[in-house]
C-alpha positions in Angstrom: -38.2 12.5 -20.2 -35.1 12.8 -22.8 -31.7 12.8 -20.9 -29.1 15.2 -22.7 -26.0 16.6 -22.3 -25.8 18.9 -19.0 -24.9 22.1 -21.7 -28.3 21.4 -23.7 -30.1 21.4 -20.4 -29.2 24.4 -19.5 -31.0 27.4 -19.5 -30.3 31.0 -21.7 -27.6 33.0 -19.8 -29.6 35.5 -17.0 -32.7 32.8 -17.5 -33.7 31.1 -14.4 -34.0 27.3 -14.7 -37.3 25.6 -14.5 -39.1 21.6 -14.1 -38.7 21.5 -17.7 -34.9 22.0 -17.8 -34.6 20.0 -14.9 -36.4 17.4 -16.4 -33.6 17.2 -18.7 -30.8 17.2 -16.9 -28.5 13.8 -17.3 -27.8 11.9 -14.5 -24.4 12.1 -13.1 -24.7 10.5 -9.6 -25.8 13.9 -8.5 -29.4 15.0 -7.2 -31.1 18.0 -8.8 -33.9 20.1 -7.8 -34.3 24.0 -8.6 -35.8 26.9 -5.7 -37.1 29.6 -7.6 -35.4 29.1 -10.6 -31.6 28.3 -8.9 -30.2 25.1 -9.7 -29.5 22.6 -6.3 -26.7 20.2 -7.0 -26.6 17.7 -4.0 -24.9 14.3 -3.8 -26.6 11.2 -4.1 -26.7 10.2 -0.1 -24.8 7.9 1.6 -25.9 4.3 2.6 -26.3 5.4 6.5 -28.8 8.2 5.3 -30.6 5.5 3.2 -30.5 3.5 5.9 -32.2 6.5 8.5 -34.8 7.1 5.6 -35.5 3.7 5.5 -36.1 3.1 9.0 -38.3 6.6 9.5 -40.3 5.4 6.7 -41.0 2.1 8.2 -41.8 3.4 11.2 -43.9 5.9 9.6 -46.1 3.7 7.5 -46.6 1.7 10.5 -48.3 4.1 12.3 -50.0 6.0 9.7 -53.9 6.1 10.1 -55.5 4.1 7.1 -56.6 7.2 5.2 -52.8 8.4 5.3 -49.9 6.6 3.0 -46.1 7.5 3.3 -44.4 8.4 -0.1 -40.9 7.6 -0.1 -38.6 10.1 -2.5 -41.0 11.8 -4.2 -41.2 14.6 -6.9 -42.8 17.7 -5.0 -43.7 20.3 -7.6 -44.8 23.7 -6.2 -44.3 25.9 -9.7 -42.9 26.0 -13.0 -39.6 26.9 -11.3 -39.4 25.2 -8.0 -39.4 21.1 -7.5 -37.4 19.2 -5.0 -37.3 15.4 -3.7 -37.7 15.2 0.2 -36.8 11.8 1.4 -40.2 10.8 2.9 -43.4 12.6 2.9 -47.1 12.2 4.2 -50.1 11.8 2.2 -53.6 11.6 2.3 -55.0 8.4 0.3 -57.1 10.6 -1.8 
């Protein structure tokens, strides 16, 4: 991944955004993800949402069956122009 200036990153005018761009965007304390091709700007969170995440993914792992592992933050591509980072999913081992 090569970080660059926010205007390099961005896409043709009337072009929608995709992982790629995103890929490139710098990081400036903000989160990114793109729906469809829009751009989501969203603030890093806040200690007492850590915190939350934290303790709902403890709890989580804790009871997760063996074949089952809980991902904290993770990239969740579903196209070439929609990716987003939930705080905590669910996976199977495999």
């Amino acid at each position: 991944m090569n970080n660059v200036s926010i205007a390099e990153a961005w896409p043709a005018p009337g072009k929608p955004f995709t992982v790629a761009e995103l890929d490139r965007m710098p990081d400036g304390g903000h989160r990114y993800k793109i729906v469809g091709g829009a751009l989501v700007v969203a603030l890093q969170p806040t200690p007492a949402h850590r915190l939350v995440v934290f303790t709902l993914a403890s709890t989580l792992d804790e009871a997760c069956p063996p074949d089952w592992q809980v991902v904290p933050e993770p990239a969740v591509l579903l196209s070439s122009d929609t990716e987003f980072v939930p705080d905590v999913v669910i996976v199977g081992r495999d």
